[in-house]
Backbone of each chain as ProteinMPNN parsed JSONL, in Angstrom:
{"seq_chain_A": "XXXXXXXXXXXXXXXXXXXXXXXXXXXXXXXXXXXXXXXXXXXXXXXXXXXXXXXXXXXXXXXXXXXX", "coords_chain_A": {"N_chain_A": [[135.136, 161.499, 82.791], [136.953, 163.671, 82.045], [138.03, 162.845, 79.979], [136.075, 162.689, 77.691], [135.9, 165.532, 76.922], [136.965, 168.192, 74.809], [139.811, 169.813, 74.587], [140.752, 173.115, 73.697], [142.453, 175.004, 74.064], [145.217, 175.334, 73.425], [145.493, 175.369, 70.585], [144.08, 177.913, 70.486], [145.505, 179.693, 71.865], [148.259, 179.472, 70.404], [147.216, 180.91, 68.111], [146.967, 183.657, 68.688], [149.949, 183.837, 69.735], [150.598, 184.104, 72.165], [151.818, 183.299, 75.158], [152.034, 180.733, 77.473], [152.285, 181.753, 80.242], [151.93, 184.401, 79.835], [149.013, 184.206, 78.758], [147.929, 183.387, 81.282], [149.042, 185.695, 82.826], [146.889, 187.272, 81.809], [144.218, 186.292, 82.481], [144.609, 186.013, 85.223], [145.768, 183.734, 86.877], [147.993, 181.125, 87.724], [150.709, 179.974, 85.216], [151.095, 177.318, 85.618], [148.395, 176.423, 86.031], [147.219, 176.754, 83.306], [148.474, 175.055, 81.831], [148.284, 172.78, 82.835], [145.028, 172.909, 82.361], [145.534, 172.76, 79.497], [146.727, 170.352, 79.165], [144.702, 168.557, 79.478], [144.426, 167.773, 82.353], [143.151, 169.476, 84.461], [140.012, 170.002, 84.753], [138.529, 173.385, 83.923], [136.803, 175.778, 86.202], [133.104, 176.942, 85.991], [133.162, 179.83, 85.875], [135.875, 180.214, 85.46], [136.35, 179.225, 82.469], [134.783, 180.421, 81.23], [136.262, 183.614, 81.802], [138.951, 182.86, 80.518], [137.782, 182.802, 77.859], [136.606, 184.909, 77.723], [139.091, 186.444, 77.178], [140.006, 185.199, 74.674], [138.278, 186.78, 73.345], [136.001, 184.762, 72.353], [133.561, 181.854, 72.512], [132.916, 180.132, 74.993], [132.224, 177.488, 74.014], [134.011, 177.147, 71.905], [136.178, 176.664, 73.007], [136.042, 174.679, 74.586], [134.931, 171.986, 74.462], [132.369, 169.063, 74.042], [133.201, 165.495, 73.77], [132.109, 162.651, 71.415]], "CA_chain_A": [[134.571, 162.774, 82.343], [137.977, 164.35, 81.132], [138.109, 162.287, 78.803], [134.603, 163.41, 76.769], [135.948, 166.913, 77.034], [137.852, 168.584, 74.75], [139.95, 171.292, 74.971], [141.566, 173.706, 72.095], [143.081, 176.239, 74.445], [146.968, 175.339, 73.058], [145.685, 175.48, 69.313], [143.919, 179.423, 70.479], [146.845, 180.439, 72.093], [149.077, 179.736, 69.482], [146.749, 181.663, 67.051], [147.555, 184.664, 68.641], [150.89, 184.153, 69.503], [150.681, 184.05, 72.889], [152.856, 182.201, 76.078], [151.332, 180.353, 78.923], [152.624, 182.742, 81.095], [150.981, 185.372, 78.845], [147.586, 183.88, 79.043], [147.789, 183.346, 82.49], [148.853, 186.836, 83.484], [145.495, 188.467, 81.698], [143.155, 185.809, 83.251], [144.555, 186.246, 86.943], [146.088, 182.678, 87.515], [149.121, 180.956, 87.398], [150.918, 179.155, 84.476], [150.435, 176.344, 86.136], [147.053, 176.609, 85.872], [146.919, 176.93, 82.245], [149.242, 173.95, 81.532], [147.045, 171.522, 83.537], [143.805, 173.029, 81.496], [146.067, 172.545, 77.85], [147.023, 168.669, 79.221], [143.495, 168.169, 79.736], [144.618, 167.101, 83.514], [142.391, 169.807, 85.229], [138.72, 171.089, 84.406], [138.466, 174.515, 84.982], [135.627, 175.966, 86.846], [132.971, 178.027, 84.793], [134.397, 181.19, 85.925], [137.48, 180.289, 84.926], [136.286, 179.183, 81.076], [134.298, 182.239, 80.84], [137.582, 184.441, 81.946], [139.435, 182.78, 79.111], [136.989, 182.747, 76.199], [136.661, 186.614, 77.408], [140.546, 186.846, 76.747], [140.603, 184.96, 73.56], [136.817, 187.546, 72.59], [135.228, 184.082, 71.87], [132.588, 181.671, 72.832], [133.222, 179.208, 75.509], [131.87, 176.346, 73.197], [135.031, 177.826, 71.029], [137.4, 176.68, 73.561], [135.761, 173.601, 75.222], [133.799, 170.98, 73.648], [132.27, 167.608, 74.888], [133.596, 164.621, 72.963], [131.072, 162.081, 71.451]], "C_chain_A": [[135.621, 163.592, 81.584], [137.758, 163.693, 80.186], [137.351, 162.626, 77.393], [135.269, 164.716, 76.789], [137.565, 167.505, 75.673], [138.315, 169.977, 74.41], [140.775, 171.746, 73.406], [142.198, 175.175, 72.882], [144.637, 176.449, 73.561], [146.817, 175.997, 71.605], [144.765, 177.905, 69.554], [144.954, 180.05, 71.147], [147.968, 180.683, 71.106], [148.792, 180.258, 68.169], [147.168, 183.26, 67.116], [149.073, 185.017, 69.153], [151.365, 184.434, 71.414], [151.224, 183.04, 74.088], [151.648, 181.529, 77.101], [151.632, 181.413, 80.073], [151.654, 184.284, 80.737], [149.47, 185.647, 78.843], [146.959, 183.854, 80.554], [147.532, 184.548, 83.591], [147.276, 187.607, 83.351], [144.519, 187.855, 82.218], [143.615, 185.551, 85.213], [144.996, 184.551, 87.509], [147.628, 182.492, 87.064], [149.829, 179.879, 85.928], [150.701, 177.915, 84.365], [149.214, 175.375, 86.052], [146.388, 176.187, 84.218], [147.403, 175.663, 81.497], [148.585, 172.777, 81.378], [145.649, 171.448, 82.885], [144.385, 172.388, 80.468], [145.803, 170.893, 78.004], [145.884, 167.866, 79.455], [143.736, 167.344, 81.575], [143.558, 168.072, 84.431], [141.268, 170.599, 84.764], [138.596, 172.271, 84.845], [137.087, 174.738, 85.228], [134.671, 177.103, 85.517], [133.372, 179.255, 84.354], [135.384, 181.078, 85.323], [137.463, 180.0, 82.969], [135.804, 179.816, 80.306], [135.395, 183.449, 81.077], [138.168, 183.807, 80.388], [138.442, 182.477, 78.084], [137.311, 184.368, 76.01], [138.13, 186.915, 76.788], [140.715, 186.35, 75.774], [138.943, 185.948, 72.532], [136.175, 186.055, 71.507], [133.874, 183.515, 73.052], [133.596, 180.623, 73.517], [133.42, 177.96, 74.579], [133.034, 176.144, 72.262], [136.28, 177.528, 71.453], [137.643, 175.201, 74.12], [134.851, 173.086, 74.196], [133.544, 169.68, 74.113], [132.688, 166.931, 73.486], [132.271, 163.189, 72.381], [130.87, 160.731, 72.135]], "O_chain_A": [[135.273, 164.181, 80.561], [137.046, 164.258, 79.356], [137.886, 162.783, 76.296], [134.341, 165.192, 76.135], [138.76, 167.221, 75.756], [137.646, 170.957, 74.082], [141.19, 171.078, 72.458], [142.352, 176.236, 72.277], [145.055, 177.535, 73.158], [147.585, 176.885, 71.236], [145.025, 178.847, 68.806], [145.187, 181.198, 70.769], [148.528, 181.768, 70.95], [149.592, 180.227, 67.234], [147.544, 183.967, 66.181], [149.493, 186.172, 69.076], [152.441, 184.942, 71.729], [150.992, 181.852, 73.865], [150.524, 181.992, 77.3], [150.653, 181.699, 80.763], [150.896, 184.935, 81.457], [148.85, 186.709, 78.896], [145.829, 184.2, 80.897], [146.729, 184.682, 84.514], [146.652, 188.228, 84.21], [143.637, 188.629, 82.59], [142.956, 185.025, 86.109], [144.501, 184.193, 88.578], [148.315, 183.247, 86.377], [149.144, 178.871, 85.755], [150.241, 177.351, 83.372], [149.086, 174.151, 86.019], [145.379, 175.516, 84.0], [146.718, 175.252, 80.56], [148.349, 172.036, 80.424], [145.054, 170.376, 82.77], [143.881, 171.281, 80.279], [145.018, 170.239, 77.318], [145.973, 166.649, 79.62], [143.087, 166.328, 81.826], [143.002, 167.384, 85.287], [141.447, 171.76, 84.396], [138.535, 172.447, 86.062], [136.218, 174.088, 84.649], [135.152, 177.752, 84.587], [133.733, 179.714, 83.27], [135.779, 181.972, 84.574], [138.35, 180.459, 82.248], [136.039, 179.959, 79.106], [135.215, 184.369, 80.28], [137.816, 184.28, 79.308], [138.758, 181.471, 77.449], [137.826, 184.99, 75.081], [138.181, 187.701, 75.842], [141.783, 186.778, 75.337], [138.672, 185.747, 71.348], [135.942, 186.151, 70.301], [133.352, 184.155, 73.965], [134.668, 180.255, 73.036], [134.528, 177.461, 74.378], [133.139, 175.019, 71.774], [137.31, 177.819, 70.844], [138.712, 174.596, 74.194], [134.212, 173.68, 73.327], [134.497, 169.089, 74.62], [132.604, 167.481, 72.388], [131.508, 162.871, 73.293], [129.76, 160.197, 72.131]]}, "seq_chain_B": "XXXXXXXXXXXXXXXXXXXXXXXXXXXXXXXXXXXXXXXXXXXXXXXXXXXXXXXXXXXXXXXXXXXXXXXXXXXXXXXXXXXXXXXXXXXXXXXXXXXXXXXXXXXXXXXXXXXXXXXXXXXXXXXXXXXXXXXXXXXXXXXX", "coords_chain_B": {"N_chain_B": [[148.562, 192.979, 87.428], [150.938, 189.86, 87.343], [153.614, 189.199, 88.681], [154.861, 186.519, 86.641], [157.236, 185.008, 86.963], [158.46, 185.137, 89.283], [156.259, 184.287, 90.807], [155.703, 181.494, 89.677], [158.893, 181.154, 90.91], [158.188, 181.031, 93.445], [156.286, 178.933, 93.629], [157.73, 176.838, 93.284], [158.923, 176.882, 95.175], [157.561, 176.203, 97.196], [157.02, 173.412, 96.413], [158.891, 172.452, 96.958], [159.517, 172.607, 99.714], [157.34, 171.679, 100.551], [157.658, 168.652, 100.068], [159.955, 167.945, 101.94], [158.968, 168.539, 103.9], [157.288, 166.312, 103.924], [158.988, 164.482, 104.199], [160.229, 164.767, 106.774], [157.913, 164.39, 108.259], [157.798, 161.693, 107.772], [159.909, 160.726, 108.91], [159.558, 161.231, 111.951], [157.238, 159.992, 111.935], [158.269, 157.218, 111.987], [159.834, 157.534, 113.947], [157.915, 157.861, 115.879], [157.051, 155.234, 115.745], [159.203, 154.218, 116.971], [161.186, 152.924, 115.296], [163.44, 154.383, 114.485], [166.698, 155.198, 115.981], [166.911, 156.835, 119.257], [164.413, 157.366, 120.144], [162.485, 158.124, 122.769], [164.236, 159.327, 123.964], [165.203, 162.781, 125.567], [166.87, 164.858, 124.372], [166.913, 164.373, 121.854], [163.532, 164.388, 120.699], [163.54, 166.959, 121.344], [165.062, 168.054, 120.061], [164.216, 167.878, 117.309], [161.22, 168.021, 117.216], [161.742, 170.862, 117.618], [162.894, 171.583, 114.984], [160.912, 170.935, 113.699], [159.003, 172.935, 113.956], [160.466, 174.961, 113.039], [160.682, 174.788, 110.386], [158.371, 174.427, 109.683], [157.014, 177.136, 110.074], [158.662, 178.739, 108.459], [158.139, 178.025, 105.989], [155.275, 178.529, 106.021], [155.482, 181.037, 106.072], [157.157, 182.061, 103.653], [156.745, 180.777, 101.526], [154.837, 178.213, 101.375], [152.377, 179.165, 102.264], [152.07, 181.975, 101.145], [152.316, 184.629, 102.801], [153.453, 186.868, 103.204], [153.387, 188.118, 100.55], [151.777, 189.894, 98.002], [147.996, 190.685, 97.247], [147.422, 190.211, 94.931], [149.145, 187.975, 94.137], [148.89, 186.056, 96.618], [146.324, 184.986, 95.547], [146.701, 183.911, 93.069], [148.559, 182.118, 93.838], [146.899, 180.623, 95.381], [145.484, 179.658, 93.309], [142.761, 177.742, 90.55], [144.09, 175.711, 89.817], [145.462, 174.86, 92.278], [143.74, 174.997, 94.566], [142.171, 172.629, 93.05], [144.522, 170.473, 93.101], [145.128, 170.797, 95.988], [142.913, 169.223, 96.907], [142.948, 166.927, 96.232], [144.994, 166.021, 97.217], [144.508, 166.034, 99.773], [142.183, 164.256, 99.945], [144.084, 161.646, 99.017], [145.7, 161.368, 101.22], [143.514, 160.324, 102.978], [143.104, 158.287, 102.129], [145.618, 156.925, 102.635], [145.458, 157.138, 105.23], [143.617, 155.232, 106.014], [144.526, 153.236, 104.937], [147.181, 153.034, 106.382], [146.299, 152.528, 108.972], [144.703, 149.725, 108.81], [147.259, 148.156, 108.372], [148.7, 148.645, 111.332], [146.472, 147.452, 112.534], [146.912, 145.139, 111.731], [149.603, 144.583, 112.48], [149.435, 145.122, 114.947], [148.755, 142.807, 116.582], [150.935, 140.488, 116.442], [152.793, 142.54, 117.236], [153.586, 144.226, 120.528], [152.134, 146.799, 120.302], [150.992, 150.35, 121.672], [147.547, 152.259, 121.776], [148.185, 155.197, 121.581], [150.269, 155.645, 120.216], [149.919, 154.262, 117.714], [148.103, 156.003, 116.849], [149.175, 158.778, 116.553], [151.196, 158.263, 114.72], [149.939, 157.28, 112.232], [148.589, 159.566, 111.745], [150.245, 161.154, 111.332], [151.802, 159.969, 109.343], [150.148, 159.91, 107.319], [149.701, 162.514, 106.914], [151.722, 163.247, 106.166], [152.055, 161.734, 103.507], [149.889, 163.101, 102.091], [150.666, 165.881, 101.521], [153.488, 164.31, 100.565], [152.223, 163.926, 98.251], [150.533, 165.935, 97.226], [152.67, 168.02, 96.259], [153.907, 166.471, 94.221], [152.174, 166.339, 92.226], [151.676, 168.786, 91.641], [154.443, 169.806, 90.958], [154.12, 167.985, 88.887], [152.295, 169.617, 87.416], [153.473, 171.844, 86.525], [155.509, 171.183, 84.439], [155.587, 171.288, 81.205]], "CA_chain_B": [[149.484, 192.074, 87.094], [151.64, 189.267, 88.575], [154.707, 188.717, 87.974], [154.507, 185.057, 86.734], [158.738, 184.437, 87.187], [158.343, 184.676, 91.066], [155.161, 182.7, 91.027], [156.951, 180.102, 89.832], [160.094, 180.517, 91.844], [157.465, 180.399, 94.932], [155.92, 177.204, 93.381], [158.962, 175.802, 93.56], [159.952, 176.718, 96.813], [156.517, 175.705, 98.153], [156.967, 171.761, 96.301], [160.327, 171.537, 97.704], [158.943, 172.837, 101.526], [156.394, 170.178, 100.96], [158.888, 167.546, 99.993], [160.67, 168.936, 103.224], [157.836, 168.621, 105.124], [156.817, 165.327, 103.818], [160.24, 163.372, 104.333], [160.42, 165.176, 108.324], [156.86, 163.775, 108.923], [158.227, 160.799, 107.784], [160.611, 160.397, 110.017], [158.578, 161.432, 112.783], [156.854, 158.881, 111.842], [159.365, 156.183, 112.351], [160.518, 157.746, 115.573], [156.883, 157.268, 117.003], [156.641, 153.633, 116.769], [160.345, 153.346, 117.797], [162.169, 152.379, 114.441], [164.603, 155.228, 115.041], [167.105, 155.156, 117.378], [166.566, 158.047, 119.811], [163.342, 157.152, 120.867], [162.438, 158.037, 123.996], [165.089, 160.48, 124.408], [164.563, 164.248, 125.422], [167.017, 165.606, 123.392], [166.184, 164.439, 120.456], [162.314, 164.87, 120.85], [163.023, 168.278, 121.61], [165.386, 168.832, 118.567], [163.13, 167.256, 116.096], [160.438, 169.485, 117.821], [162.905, 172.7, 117.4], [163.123, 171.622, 113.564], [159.88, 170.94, 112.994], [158.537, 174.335, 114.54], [160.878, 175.935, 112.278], [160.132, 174.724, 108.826], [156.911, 175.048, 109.281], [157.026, 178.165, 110.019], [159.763, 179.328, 107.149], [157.347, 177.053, 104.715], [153.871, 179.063, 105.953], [155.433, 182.31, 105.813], [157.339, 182.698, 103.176], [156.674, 179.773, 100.356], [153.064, 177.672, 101.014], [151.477, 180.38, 102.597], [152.534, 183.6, 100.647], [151.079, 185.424, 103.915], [154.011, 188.283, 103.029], [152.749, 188.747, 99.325], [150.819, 190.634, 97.366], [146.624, 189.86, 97.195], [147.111, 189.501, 93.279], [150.194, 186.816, 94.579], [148.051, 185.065, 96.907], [145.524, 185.005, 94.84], [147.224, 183.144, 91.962], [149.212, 180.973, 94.848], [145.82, 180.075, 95.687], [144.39, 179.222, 92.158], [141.676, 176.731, 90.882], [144.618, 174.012, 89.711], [146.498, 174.922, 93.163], [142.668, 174.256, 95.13], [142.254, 170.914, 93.201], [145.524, 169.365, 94.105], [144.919, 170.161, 97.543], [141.504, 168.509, 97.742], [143.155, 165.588, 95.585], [145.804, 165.471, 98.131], [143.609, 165.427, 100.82], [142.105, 161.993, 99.4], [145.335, 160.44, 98.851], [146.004, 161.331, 102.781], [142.642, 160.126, 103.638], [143.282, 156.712, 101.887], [146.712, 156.733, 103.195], [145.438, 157.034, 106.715], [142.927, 154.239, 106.153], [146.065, 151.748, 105.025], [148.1, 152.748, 108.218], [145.293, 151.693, 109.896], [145.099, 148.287, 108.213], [148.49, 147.618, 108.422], [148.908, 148.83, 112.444], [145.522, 146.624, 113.179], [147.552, 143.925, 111.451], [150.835, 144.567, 113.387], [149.191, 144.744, 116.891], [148.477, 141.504, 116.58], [152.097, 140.563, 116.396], [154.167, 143.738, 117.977], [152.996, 145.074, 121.381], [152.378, 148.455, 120.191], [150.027, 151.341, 122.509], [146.841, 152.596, 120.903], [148.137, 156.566, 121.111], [151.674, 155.666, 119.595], [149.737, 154.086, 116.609], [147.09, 157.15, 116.084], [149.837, 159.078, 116.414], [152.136, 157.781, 113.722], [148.723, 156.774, 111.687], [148.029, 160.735, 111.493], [151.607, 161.835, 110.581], [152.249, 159.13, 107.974], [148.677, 160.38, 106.194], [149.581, 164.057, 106.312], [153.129, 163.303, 104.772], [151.697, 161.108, 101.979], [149.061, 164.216, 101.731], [152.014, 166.566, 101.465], [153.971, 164.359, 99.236], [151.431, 163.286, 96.999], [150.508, 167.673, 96.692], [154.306, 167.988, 95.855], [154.21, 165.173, 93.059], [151.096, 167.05, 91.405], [152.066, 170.619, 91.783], [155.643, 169.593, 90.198], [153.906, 167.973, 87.17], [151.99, 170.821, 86.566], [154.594, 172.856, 85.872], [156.079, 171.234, 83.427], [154.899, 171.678, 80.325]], "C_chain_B": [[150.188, 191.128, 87.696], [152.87, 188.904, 87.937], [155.016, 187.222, 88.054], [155.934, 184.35, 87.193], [158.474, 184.337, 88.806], [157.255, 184.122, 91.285], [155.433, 181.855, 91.021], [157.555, 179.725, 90.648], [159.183, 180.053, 93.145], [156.814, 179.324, 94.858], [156.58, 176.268, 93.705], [159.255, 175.176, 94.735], [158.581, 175.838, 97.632], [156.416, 173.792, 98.089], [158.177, 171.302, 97.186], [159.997, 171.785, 99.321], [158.429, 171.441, 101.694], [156.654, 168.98, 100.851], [159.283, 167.187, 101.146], [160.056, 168.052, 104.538], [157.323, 167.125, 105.462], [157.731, 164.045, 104.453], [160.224, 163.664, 106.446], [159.648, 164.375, 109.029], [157.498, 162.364, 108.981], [159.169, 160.207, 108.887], [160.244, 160.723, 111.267], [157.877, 160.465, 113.025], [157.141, 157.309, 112.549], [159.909, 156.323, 113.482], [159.426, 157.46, 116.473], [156.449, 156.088, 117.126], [158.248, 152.839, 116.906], [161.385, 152.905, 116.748], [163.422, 152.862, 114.471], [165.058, 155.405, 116.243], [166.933, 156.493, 118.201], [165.298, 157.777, 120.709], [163.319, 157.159, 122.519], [163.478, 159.224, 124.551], [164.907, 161.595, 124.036], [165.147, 165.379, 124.333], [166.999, 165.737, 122.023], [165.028, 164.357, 120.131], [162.565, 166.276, 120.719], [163.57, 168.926, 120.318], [164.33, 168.241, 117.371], [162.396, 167.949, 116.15], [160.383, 170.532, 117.251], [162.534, 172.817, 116.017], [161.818, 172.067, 113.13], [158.948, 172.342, 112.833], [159.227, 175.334, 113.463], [160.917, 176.155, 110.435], [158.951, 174.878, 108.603], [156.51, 176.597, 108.914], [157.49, 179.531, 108.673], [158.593, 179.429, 105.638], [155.675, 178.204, 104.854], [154.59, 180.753, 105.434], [156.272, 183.012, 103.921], [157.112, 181.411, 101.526], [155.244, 179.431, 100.19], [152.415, 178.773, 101.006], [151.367, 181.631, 101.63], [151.99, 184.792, 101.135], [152.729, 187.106, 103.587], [154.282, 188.849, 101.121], [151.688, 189.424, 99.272], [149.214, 189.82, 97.36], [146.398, 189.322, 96.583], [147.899, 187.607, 93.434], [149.292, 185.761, 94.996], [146.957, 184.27, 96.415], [145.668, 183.956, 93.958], [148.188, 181.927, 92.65], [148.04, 179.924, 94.963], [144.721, 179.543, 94.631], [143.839, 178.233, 92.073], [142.808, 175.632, 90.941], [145.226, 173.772, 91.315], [145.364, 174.105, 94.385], [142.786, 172.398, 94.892], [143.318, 169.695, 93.826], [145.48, 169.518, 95.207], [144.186, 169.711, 98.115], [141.738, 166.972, 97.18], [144.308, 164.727, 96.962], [145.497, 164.719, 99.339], [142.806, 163.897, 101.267], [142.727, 161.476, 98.937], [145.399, 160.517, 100.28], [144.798, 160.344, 103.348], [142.83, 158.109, 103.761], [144.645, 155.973, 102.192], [146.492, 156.271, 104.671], [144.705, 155.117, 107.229], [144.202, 152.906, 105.889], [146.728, 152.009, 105.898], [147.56, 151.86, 109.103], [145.621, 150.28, 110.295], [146.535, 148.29, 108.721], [148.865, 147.774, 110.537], [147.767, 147.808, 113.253], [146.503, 145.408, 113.022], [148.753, 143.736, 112.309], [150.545, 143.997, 114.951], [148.629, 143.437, 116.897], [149.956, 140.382, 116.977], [153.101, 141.743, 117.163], [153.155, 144.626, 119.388], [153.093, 146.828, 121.086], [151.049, 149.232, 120.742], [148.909, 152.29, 121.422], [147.565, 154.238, 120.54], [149.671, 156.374, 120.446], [151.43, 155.383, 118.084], [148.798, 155.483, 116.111], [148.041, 157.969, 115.989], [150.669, 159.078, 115.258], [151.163, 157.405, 112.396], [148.543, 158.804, 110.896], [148.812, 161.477, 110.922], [151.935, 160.796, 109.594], [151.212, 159.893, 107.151], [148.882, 161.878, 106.199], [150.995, 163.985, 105.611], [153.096, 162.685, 103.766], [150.512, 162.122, 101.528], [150.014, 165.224, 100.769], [152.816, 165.738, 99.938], [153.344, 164.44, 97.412], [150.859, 165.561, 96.193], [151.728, 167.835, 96.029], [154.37, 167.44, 94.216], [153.252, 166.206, 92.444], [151.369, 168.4, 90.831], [153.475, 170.666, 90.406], [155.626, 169.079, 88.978], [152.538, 169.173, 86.477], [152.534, 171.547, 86.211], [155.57, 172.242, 85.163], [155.106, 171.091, 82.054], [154.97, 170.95, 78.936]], "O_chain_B": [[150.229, 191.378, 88.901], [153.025, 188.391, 86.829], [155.343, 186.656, 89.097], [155.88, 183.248, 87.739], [158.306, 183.242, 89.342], [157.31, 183.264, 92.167], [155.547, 181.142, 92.017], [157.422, 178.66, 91.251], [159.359, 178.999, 93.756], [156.66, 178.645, 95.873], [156.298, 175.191, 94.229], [159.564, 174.08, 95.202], [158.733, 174.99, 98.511], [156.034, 173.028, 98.975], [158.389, 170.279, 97.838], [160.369, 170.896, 100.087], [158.738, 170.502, 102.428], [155.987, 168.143, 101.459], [158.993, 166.044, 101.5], [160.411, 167.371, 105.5], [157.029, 166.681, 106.572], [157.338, 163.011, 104.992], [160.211, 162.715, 107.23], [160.013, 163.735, 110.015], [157.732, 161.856, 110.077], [158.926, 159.219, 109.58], [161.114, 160.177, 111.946], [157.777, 159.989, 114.156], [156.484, 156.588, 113.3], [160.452, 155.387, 114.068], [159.617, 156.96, 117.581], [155.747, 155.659, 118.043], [158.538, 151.643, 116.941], [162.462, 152.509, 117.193], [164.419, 152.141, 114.484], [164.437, 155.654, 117.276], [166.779, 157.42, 117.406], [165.299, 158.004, 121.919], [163.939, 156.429, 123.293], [163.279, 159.871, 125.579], [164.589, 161.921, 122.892], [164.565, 166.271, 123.716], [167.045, 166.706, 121.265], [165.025, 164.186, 118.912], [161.809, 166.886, 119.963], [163.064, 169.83, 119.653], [163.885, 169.107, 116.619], [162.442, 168.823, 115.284], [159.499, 171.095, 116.605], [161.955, 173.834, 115.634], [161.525, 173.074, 112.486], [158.345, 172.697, 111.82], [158.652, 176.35, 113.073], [161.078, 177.086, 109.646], [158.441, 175.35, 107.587], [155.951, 177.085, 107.932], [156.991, 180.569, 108.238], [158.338, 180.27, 104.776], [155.088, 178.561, 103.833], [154.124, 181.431, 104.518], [155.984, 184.028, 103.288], [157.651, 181.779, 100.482], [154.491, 179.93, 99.354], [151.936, 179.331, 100.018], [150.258, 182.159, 101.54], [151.434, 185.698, 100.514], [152.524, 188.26, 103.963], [155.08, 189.661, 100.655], [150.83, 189.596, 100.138], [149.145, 188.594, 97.448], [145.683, 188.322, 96.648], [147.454, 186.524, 93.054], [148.903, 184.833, 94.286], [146.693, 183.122, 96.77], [144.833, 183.052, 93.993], [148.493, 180.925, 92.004], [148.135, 178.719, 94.726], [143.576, 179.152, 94.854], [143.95, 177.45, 93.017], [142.745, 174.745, 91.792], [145.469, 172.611, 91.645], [145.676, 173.084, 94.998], [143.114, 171.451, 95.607], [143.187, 168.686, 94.52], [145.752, 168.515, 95.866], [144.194, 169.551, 99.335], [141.03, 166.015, 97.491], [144.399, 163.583, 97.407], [145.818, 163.628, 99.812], [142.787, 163.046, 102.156], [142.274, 160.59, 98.213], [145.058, 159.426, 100.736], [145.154, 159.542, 104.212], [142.769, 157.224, 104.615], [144.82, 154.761, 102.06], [147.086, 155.35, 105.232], [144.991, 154.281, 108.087], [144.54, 151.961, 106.601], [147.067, 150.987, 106.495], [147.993, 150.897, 109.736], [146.239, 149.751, 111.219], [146.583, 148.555, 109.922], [149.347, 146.737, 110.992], [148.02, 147.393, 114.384], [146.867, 144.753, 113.999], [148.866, 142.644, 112.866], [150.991, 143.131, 115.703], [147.664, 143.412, 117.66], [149.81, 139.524, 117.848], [154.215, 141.426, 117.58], [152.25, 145.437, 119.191], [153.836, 147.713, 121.509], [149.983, 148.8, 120.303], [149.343, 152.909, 120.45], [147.544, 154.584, 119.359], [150.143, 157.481, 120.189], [152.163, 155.854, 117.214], [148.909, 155.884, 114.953], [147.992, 158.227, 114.787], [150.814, 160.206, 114.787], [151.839, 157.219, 111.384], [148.41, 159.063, 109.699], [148.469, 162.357, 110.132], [152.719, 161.339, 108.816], [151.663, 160.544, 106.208], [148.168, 162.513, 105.423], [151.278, 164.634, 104.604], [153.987, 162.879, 102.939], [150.14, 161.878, 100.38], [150.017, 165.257, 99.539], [152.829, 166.161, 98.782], [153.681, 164.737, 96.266], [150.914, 166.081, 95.078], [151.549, 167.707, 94.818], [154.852, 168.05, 93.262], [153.918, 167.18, 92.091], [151.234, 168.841, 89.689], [153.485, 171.293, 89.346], [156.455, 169.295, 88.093], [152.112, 169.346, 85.334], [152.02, 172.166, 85.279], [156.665, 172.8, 85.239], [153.919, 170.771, 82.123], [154.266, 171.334, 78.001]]}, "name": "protein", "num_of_chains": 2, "seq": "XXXXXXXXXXXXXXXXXXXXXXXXXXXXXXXXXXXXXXXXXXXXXXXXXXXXXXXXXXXXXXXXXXXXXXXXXXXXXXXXXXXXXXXXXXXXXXXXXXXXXXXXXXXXXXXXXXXXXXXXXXXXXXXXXXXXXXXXXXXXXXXXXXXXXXXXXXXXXXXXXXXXXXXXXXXXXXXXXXXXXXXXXXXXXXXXXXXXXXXXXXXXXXXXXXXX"}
């Protein structure tokens, strides 16, 4: 299932210029956290991909995407 | 806000506890079906004991646990990646326990060994390959 999934958090973070640490603090988790989403090693929950879309003012679909 | 630098450092401290924790069991381990010398003797039961009572303790209060932080702290101690590795860990322990098994069915066949010396040693091998295997995970999430 990771695999089909992909993510574009690293390429919206580095649009605005922002750290992992950075991203982490305004959505309430740890760097950690954010790392493991980028490396595609951990799915986050919906909560958690709705928190960051809200912090990058996009659309989930904008952040995540299934693969074909 | 949280301050993400001491999150970290307490990440740290919490992989290396569980390292800690993991290698102790271990040997615990080895002392309950006798590999280590000591066996059987009170004062080193009781220091091993002493130890163990006290890393735990060190490890819940002020590293795994973060029971003398902040809510935001715990909070972010307690996040989703921090959940998954401990339900991943959990089924590495589980499948750990199940190969002790195996391998102790296989032994008693060969080594007079007592059913509560193997559940025993069966239950602490599978929470220190729980433990390490959390450790190993935790430690490659943070790098980057």
């Amino acid at each position: 299932m990771s695999e089909a999934l992909i993510v574009r958090l690293r390429d919206a973070r580095a649009e605005r210029g922002w750290t992992q640490a950075e991203l982490a603090d305004r959505i309430g988790v740890s760097r950690k956290t954010i790392n493991t989403i980028e490396n595609g090693v951990f799915i986050p929950s919906t909560v958690l991909a709705l928190k960051l879309a809200k912090a990058f003012e996009t659309d989930v679909e904008a952040l995540f995407a299934l693969g074909d | 806000m949280i301050d993400q630098a001491k999150l970290e450092h307490v990440t740290k401290r919490r992989i290396w506890g569980a390292r800690w924790m993991a290698g102790l069991l271990l040997t615990t381990a080895l002392h309950d079906i006798g590999v280590l010398r000591g066996y059987g003797n009170d004062a080193f039961n009781f220091a091993s004991e002493a130890v163990w009572i006290i890393v735990m303790s060190l490890f819940i209060l002020f590293a795994g646990g973060g029971l003398v932080r902040t809510a935001a702290m715990r909070a972010a101690l307690y996040d989703e990646s921090t959940i998954e590795h401990a339900r991943r860990s959990l089924a590495f322990g589980f499948w750990a326990a199940l190969l002790a098994c195996g391998v102790s069915w296989a032994l008693s066949s060969y080594v007079p060994i007592g059913g509560p010396v193997v559940a025993r040693a069966v239950m602490t091998y599978s929470v220190a390959m729980a433990l390490a295997h959390f450790a190993t995970l935790e430690a490659k999430a943070l790098k980057e």
